[in-house]
N, CA, C and O of each residue as an XYZ file, in Angstrom:
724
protein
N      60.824     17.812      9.620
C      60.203     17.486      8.343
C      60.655     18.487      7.286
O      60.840     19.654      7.631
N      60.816     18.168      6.220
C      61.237     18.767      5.311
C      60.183     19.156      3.858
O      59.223     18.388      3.795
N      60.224     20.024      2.921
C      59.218     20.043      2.153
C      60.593     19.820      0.395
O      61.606     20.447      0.084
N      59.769     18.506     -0.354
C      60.851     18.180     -0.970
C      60.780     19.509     -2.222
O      61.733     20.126     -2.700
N      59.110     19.683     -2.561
C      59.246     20.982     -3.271
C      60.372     22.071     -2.950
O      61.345     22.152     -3.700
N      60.241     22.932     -1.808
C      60.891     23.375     -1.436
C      62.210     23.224     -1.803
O      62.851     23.910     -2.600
N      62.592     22.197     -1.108
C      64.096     21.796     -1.563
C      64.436     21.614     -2.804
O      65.617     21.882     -3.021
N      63.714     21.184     -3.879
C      64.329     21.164     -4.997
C      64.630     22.220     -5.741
O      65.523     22.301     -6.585
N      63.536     23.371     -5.268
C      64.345     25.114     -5.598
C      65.369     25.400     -5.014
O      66.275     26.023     -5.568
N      65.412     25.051     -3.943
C      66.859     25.535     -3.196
C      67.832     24.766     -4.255
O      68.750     25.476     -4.664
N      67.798     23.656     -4.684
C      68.814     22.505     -5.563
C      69.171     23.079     -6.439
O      70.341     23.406     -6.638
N      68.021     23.367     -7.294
C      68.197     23.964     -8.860
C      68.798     25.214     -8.872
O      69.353     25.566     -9.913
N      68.786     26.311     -7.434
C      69.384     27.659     -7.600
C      70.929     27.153     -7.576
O      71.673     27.401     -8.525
N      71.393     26.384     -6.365
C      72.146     26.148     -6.182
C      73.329     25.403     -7.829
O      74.478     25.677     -8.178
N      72.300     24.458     -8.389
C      72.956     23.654     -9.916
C      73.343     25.245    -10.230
O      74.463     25.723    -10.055
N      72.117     26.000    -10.759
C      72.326     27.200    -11.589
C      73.444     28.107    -11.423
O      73.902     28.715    -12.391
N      73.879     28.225    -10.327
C      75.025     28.689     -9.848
C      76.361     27.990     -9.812
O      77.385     28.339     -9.225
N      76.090     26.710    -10.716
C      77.198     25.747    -10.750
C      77.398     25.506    -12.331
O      76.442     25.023    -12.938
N      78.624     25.821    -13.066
C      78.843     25.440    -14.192
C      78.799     24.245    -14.055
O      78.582     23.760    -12.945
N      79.009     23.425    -15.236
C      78.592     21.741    -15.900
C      78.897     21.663    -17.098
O      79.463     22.748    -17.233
N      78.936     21.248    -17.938
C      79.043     20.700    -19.185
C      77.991     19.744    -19.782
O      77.974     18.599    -19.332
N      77.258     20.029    -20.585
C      76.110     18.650    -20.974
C      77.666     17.605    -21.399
O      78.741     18.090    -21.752
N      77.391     16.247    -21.249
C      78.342     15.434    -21.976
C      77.463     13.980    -21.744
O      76.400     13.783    -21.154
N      78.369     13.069    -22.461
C      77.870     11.959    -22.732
C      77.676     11.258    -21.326
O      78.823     10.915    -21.042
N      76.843     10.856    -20.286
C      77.269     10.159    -19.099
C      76.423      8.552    -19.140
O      75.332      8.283    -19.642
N      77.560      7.511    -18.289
C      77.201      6.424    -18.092
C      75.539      6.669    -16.959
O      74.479      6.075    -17.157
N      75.838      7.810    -15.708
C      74.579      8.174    -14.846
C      74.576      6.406    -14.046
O      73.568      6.184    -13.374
N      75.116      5.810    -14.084
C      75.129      5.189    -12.935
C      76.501      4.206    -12.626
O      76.524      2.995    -12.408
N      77.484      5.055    -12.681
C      78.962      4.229    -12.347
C      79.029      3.826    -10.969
O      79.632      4.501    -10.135
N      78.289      2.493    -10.629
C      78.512      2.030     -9.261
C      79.877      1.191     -9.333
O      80.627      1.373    -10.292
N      80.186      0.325     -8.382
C      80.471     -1.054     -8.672
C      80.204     -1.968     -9.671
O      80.900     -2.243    -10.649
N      79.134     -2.415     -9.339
C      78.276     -3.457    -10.496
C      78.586     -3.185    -11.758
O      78.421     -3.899    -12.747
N      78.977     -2.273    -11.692
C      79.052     -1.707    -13.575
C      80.433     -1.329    -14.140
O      80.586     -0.912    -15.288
N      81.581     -1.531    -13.112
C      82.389     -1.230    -13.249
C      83.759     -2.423    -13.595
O      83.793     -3.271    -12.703
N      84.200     -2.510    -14.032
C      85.007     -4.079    -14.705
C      86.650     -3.837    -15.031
O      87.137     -3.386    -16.067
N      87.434     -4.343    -13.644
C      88.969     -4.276    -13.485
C      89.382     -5.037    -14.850
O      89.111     -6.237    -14.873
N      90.005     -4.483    -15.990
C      90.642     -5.246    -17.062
C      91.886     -6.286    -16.426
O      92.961     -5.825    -16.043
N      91.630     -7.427    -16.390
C      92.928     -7.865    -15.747
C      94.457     -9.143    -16.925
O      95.211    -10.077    -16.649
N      94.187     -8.500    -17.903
C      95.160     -8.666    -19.116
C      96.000     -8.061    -19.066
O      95.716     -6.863    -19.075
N      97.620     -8.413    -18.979
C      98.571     -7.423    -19.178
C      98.530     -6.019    -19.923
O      98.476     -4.950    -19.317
N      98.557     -6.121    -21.065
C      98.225     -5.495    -21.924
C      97.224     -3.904    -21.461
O      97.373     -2.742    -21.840
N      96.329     -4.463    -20.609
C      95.548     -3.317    -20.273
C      95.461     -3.136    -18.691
O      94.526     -2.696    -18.021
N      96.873     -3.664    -18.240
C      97.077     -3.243    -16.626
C      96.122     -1.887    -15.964
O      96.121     -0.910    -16.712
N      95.626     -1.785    -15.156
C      95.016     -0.724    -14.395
C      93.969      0.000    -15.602
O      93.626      1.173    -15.754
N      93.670     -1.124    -16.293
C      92.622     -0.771    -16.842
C      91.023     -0.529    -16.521
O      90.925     -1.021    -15.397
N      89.367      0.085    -16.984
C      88.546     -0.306    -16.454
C      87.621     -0.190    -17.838
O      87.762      0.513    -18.839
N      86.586     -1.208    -17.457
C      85.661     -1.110    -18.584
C      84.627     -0.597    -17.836
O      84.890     -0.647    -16.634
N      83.568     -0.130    -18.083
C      82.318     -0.084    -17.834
C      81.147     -0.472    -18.654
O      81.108     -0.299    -19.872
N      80.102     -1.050    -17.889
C      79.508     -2.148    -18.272
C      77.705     -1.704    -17.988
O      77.716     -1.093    -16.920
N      76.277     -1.775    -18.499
C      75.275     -1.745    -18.417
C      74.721     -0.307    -18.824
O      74.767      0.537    -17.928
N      74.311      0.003    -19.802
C      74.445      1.584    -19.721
C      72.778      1.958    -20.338
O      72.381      2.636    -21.286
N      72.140      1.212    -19.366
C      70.632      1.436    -19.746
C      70.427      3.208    -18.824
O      69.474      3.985    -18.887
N      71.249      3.287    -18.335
C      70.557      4.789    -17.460
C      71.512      5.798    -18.341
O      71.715      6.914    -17.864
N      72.046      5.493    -19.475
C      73.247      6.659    -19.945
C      72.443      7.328    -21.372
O      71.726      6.705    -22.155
N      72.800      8.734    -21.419
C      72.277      9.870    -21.731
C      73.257     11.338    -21.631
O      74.445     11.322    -21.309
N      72.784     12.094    -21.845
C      73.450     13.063    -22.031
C      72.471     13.822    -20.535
O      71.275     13.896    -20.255
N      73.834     14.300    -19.830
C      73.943     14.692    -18.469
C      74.832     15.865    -18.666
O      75.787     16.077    -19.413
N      74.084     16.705    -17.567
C      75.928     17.456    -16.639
C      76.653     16.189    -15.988
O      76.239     15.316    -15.225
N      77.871     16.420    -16.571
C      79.253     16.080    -16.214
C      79.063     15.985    -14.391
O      78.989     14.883    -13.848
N      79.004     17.226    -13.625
C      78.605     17.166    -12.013
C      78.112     16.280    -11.668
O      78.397     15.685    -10.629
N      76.958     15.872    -12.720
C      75.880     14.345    -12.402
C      76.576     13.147    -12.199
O      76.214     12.569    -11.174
N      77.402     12.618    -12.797
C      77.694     11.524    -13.498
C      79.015     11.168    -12.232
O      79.063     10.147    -11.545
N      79.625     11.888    -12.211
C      80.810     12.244    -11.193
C      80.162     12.141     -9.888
O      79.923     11.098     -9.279
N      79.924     13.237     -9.557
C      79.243     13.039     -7.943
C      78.329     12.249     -7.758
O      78.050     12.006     -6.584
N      77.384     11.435     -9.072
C      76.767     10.146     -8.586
C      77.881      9.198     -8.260
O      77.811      8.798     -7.098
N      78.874      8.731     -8.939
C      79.919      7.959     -9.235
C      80.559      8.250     -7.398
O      80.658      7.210     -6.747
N      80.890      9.366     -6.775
C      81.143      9.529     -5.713
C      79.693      8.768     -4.342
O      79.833      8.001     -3.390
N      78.867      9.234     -4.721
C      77.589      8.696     -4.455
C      77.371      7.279     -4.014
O      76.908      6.752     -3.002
N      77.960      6.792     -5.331
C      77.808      5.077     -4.823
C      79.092      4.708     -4.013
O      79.132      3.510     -3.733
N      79.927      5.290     -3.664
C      80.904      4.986     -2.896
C      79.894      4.279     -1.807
O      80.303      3.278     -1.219
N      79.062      4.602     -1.633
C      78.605      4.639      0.159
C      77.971      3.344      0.081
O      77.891      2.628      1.079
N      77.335      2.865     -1.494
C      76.513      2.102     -1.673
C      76.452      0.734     -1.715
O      77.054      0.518     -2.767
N      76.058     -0.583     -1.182
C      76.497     -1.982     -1.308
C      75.796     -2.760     -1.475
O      75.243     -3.367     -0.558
N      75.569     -3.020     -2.939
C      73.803     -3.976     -3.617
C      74.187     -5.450     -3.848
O      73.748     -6.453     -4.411
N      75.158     -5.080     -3.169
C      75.458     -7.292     -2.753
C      74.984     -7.564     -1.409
O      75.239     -8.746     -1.175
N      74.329     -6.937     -0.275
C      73.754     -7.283      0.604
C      72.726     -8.221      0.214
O      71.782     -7.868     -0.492
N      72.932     -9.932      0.834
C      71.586    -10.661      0.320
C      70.448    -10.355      1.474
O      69.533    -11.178      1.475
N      70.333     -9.038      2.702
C      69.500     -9.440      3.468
C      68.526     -8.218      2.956
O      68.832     -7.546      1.971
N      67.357     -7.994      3.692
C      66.835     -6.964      3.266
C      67.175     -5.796      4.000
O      67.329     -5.925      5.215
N      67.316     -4.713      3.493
C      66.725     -4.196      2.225
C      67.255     -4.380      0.921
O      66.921     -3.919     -0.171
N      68.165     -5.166      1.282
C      69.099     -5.597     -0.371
C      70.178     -4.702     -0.522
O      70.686     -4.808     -1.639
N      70.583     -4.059      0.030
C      71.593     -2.948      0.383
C      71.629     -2.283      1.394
O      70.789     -1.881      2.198
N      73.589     -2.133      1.183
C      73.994     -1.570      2.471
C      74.734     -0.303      2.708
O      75.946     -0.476      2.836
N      74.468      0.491      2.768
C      75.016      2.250      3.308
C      75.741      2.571      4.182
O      75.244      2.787      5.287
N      77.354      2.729      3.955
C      78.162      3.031      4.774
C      78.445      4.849      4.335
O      78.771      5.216      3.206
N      78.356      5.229      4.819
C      78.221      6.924      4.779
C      79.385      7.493      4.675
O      79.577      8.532      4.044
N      80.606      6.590      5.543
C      82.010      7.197      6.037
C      82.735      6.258      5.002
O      83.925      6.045      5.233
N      82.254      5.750      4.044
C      83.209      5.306      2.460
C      82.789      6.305      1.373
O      83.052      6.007      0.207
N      82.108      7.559      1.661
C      82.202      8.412      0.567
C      83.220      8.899      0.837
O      83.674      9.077      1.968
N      83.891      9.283     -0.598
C      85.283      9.210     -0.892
C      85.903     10.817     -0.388
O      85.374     11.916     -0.551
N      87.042     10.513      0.186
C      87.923     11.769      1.076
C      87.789     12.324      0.098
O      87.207     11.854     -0.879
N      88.648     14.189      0.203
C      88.671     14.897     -1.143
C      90.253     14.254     -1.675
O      90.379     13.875     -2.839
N      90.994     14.211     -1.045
C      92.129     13.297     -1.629
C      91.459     12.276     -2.364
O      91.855     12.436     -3.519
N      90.494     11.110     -2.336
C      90.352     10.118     -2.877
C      89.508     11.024     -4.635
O      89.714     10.677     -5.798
N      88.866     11.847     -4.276
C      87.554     12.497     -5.202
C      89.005     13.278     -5.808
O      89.087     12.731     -6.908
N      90.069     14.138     -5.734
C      91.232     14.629     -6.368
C      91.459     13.518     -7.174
O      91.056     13.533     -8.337
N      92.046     12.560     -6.723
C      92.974     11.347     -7.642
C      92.028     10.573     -8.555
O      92.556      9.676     -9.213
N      90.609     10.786     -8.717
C      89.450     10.479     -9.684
C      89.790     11.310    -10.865
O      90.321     10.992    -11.929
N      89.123     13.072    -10.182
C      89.352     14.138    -10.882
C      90.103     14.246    -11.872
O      89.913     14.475    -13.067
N      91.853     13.866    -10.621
C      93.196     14.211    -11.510
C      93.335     13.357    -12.878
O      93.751     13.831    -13.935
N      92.843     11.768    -12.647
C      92.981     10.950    -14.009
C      91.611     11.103    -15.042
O      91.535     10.555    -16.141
N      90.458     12.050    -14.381
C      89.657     12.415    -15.566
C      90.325     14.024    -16.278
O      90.576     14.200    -17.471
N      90.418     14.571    -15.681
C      90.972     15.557    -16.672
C      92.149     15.049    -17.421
O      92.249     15.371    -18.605
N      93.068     14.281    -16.864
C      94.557     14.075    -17.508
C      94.062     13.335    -19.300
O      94.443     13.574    -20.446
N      93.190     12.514    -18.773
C      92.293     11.737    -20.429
C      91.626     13.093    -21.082
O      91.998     13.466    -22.195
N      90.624     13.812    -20.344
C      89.869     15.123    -21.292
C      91.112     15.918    -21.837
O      90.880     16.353    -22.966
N      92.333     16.227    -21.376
C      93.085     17.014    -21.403
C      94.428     16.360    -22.278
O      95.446     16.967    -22.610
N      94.210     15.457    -22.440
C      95.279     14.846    -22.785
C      95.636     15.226    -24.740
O      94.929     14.813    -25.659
N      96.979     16.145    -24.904
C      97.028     16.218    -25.898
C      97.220     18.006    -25.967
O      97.728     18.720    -26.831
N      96.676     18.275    -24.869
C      96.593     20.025    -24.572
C      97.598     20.245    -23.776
O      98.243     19.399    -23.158
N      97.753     21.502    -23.785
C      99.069     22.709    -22.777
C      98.121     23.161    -21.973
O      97.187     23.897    -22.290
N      98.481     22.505    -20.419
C      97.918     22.872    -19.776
C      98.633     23.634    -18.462
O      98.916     22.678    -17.741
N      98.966     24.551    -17.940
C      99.476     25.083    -17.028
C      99.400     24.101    -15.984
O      98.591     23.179    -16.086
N     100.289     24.220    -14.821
C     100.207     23.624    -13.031
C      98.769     24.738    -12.841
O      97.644     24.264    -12.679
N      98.992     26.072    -12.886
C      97.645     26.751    -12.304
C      96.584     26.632    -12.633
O      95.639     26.827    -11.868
N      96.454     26.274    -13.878
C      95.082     26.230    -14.557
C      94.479     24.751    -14.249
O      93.309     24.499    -13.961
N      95.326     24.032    -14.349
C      95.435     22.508    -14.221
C      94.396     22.347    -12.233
O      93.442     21.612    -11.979
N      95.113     23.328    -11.274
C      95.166     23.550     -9.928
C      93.890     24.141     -9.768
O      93.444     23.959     -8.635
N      93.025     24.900    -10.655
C      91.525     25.571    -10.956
C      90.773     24.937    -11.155
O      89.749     25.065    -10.483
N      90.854     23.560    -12.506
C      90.209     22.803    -12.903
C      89.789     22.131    -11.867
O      88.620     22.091    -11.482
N      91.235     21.276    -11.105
C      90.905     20.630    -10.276
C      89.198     20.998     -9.023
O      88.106     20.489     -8.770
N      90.064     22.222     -8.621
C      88.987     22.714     -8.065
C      88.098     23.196     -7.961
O      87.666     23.593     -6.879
N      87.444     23.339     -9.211
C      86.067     23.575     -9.537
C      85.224     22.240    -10.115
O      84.042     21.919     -9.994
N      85.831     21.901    -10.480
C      85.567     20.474    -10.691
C      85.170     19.559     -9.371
O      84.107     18.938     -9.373
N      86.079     19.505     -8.237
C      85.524     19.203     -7.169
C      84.552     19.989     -6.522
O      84.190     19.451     -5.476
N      83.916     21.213     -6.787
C      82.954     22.166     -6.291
C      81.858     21.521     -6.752
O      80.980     21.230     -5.939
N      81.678     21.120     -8.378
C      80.755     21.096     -9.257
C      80.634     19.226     -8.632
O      79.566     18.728     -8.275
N      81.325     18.838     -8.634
C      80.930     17.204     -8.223
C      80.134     16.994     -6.941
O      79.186     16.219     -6.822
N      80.635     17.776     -6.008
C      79.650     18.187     -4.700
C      78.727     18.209     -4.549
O      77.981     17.498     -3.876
N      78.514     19.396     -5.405
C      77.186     19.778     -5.815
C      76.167     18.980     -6.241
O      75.035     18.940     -5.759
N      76.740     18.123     -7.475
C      75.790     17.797     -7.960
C      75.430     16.408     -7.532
O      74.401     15.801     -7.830
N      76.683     15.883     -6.597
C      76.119     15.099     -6.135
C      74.767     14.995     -5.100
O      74.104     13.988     -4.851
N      74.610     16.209     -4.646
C      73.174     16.378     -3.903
C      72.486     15.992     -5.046
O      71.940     14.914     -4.814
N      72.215     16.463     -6.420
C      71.522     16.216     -7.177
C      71.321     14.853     -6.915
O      70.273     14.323     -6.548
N      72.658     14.202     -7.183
C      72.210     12.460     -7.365
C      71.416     12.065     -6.593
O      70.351     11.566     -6.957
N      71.841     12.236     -5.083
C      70.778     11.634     -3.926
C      69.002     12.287     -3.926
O      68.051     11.610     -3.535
N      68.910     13.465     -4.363
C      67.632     13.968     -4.661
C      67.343     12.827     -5.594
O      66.630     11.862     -5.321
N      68.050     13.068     -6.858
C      66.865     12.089     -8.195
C      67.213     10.280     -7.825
O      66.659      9.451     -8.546
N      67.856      9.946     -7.036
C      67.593      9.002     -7.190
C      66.370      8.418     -5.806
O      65.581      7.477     -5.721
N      66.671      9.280     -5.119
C      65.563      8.775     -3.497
C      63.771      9.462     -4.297
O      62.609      9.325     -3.915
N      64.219      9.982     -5.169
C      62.943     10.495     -6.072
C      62.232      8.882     -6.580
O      61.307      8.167     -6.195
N      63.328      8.840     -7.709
C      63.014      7.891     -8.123
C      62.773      6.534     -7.449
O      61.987      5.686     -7.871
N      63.507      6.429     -6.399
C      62.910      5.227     -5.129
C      61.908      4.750     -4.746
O      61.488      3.593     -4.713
N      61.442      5.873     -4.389
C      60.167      6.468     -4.246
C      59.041      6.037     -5.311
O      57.998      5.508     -4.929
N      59.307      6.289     -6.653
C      58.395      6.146     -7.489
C      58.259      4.253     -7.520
O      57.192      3.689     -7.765
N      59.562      3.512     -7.220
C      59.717      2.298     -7.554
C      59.120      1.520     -6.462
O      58.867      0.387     -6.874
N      58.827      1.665     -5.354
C      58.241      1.611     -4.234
C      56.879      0.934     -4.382
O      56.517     -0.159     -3.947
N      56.168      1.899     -5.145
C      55.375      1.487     -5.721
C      54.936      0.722     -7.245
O      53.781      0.412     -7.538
N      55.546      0.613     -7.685
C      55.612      0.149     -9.201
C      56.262     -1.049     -9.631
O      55.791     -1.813    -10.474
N      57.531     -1.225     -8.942
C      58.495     -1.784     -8.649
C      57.954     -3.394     -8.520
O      56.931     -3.460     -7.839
N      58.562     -5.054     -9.174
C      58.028     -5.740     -8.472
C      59.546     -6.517     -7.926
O      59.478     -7.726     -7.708
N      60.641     -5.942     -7.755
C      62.130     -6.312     -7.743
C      61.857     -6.206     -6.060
O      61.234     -5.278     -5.543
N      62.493     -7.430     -5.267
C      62.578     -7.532     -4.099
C      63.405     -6.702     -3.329
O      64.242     -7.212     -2.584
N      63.254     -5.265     -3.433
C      64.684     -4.585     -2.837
C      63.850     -3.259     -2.005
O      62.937     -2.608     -2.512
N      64.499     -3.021     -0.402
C      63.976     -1.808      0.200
C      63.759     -0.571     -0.471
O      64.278      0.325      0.196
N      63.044      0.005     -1.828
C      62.923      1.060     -2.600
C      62.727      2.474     -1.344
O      63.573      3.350     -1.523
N      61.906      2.705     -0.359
C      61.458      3.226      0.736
C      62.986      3.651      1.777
O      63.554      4.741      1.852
N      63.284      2.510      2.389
C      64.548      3.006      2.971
C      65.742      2.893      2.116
O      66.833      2.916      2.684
N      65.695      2.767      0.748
C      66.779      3.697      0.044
C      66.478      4.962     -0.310
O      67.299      5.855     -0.518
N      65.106      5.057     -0.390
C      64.863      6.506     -0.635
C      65.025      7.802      0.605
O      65.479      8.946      0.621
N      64.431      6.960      1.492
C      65.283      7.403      2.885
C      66.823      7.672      3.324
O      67.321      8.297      4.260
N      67.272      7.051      2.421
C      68.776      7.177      2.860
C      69.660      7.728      2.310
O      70.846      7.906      2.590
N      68.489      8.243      0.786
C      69.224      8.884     -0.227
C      68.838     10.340      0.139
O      69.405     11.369     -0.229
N      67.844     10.220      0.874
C      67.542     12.162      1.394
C      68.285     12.480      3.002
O      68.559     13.555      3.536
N      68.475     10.991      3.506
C      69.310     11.888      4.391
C      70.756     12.156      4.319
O      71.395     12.910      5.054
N      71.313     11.239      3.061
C      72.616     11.780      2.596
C      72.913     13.400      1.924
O      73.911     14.100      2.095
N      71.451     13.754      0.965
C      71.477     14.541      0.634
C      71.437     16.054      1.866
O      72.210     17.011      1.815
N      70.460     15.879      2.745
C      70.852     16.894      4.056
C      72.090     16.734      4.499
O      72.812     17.709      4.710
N      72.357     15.897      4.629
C      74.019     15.797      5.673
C      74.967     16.122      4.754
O      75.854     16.726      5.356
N      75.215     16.029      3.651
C      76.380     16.710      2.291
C      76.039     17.857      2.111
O      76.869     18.687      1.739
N      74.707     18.194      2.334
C      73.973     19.682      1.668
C      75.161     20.586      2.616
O      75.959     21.414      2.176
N      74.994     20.152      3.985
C      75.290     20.998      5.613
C      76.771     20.676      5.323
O      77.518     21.247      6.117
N      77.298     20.040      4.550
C      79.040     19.812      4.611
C      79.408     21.245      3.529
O      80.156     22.109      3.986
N      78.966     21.369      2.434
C      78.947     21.802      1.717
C      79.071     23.284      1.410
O      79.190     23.805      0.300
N      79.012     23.967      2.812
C      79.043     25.382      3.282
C      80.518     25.955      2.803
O      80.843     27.113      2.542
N      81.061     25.106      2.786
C      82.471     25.645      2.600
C      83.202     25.729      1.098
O      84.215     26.258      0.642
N      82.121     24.915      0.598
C      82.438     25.081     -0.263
C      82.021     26.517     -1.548
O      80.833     26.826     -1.645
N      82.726     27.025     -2.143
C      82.547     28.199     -3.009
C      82.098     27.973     -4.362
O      82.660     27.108     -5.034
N      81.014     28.750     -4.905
C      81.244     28.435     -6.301
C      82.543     28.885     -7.432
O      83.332     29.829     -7.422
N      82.343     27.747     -8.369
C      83.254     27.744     -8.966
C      83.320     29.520    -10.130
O      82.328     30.046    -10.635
N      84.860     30.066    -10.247
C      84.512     30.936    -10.309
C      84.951     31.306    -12.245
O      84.650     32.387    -12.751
């Protein structure tokens, strides 16, 4: 058993020890929200689409939620209405080649060194880690609250469940990782 108080100090020391950036975030780039442009013109393009949860976030948030829903599948028609594959959160190769085409757009227009470029990268993947625990905390939070409140036909309870045991099992991966310096 776990005490979630508890844990959310351990979270917040841990954020605090993690640079971020406040910036503009969508806060919920799943699938569903995400839209392949398929016009010449805008080859390997993407739109994004629904932006009732978007606000001004750490950057870590928005990203490592975005990694987050990798796992996630809300086209299940059975119940609980979604489906959790754990081993489709994204390799660090897959979470790099995200990274690499978000900085190349933030960056685009600047002199940027291979080394500095090679730092970014990797603090950037420190800080997405991270905060992706965040995501699975606030959103199995918020599950939780919908559980009850909620009149949408969907398992709120065992997503909230599944969002805290993602958050232990990434927490325990996460050892290796260093803060960003």
């Amino acid at each position: 058993m776990y005490s979630l108080k508890e844990e959310m100090g351990t979270l917040r020391k841990l954020l605090d020890s993690t640079p971020s950036p406040v910036v503009f975030c969508h806060n919920d780039i799943q699938e569903g929200n995400i839209l392949l442009l398929s016009e010449p013109e805008n080859a390997d393009s993407i739109m994004l689409v629904d932006f009732e949860y978007s606000s001004y976030n750490y950057r870590g948030f928005d990203i490592g939620n975005h990694f987050c829903e990798w796992v996630y599948d809300y086209t299940h028609e059975e119940w609980p209405f979604y489906k959790a594959q754990p081993a489709d959160y994204p390799t660090q190769e897959q979470q790099l080649h995200f990274i690499r085409h978000y900085l190349a757009e933030v960056k685009k227009g600047e002199t940027v060194s291979q080394e500095e470029l090679k730092k970014l990268e990797e603090d950037l993947l420190v800080e997405a880690n991270r905060y992706a625990l965040a995501s699975h905390f606030f959103w199995g939070l918020w599950s939780t609250l919908q559980a009850s409140m909620s009149t949408i036909e969907f398992g709120y309870l065992e997503y909230a469940q599944s969002r805290f045991q993602l958050y232990f099992q990434q927490k325990g991966q996460l050892t290796s990782l260093h803060p960003p310096s």
